[in-house]
C-alpha positions as CSV (number, residue, x, y, z in Angstrom):
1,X,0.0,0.0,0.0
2,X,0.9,3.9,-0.8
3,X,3.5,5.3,1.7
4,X,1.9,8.8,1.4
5,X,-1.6,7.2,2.1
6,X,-3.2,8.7,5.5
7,X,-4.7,5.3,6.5
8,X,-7.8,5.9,9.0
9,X,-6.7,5.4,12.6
10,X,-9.2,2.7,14.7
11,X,-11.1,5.5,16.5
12,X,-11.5,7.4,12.6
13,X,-12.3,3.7,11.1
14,X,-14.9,2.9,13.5
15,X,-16.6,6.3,12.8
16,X,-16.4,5.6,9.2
17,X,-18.1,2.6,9.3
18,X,-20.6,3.5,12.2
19,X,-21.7,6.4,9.6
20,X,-21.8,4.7,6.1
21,X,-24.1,2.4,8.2
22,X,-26.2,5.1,9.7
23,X,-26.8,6.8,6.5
24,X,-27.8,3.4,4.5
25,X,-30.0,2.5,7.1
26,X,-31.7,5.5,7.5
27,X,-31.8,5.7,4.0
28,X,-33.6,2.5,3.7
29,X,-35.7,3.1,6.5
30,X,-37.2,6.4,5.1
31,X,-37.5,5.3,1.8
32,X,-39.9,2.5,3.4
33,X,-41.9,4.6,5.4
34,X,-42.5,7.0,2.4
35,X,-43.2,4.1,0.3
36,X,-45.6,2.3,2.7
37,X,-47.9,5.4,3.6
38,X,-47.7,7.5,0.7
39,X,-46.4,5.7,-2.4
40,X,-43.8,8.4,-2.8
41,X,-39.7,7.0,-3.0
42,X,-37.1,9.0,-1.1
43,X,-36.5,10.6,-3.9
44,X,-39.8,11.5,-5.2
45,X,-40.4,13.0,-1.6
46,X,-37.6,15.2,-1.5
47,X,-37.8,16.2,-5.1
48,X,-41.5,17.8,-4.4
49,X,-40.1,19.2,-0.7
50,X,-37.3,20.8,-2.7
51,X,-40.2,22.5,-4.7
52,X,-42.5,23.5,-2.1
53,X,-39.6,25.4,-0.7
54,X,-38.6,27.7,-3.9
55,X,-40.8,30.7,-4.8
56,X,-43.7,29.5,-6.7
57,X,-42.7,26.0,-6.3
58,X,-40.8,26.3,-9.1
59,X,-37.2,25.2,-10.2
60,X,-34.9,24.4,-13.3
61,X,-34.8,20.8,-13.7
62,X,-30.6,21.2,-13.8
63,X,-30.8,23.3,-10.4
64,X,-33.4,20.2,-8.8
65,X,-30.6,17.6,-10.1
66,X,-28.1,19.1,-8.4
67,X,-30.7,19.6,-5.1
68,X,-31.6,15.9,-5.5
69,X,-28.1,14.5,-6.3
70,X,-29.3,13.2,-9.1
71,X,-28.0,12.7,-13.1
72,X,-30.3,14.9,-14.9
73,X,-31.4,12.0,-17.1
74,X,-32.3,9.8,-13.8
75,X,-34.5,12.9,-12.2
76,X,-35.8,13.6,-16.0
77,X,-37.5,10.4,-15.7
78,X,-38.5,11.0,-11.8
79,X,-40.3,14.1,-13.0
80,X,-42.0,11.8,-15.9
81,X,-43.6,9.9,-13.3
82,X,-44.4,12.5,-11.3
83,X,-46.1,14.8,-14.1
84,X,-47.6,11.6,-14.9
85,X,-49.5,11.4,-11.5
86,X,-50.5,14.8,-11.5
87,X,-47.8,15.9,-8.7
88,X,-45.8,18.2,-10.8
89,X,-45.8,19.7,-14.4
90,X,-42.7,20.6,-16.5
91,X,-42.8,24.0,-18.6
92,X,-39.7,26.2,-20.6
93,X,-38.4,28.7,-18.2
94,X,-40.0,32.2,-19.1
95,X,-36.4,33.9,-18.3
96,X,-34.4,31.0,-20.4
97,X,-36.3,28.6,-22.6
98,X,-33.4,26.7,-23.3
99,X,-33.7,25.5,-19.4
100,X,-36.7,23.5,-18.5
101,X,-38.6,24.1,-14.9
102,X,-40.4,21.9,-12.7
103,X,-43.4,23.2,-11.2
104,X,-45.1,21.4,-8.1
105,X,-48.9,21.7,-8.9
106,X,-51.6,22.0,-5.9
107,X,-52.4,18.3,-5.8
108,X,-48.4,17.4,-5.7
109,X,-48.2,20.0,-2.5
110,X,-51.2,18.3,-1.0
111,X,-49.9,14.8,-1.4
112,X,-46.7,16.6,0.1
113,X,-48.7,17.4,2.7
114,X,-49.9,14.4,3.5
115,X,-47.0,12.4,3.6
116,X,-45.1,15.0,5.8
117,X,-46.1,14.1,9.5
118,X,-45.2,10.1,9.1
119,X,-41.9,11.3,7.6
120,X,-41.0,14.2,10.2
121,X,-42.8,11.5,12.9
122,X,-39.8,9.0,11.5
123,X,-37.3,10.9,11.3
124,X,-37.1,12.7,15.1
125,X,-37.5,9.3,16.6
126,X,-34.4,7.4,14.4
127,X,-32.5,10.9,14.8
128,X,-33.2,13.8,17.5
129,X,-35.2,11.3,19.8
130,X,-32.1,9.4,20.9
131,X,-29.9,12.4,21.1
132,X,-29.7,15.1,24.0
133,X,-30.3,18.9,22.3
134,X,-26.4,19.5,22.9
135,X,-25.8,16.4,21.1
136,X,-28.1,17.2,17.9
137,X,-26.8,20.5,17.9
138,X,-23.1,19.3,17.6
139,X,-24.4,16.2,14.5
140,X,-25.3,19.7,12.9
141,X,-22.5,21.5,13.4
142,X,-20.4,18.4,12.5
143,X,-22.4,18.0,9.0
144,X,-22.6,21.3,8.3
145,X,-18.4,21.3,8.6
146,X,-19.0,18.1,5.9
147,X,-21.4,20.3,3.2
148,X,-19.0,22.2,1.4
149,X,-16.6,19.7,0.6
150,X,-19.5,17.5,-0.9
151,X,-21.2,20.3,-2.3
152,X,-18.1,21.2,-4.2
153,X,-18.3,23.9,-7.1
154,X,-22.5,23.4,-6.9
């Protein structure tokens, strides 16, 4: 193995792991939930939350990629199914029309709605329940250290 490699001490290993876990299972656990009571995906749900919080529930498809982490193609066909059920609708952008913009209609917000409380309900007790508030406070400020080197150029 590489000399110049900065191997992961025990303590930083165990961390490591402990988190890859923590985010797959959560993952997975969400995506179940959301799937079970609303017949949304992870994805889906976070794709129409991302919209109910921009002005006029409206975004460029290429800005919602990067907001979903998502290959445009992959959340192209995301919004297919979505448009398909009514949730969203896709339309040029007035300012661009070379960009595309992905509107969330009034019955996609009111599925949003719906689905909200199980998914909050989920995700305090697999996340803030088990912490003290000093301790949630700290998984923020530890994250929010973690963003920009993810986030990259975005």
């Amino acid at each position: 193995m590489g000399s110049g490699t900065r191997w992961l001490q025990d303590d930083e290993l165990e961390t490591w792991k402990t988190l890859q876990l923590t985010m797959a299972l959560l993952t997975s656990a969400l995506g179940e939930q959301l799937q079970r009571d609303s017949n949304l995906s992870f994805l889906e749900y976070y794709v129409l939350a991302g919209l109910s919080d921009q002005p006029e529930h409206t975004m460029r498809l290429s800005n919602l990629a990067v907001l979903a982490n998502s290959e445009l193609s992959r959340l192209s066909h995301l919004i297919r199914r979505l448009e398909n059920r009514g949730l969203v609708r896709r339309e040029p952008d007035p300012n661009d029309g070379r960009f595309t913009n992905a509107i969330l209609t009034p019955d996609g917000y009111a599925e949003l709605v719906k689905a909200a409380p199980g998914h909050v309900e989920l995700v305090r007790k697999l996340v803030f329940d088990p912490l003290t508030d000093d301790e949630g406070r700290a998984l923020q400020k530890a994250m929010a250290k973690l963003l920009p080197g993810l986030l990259g150029d975005c």
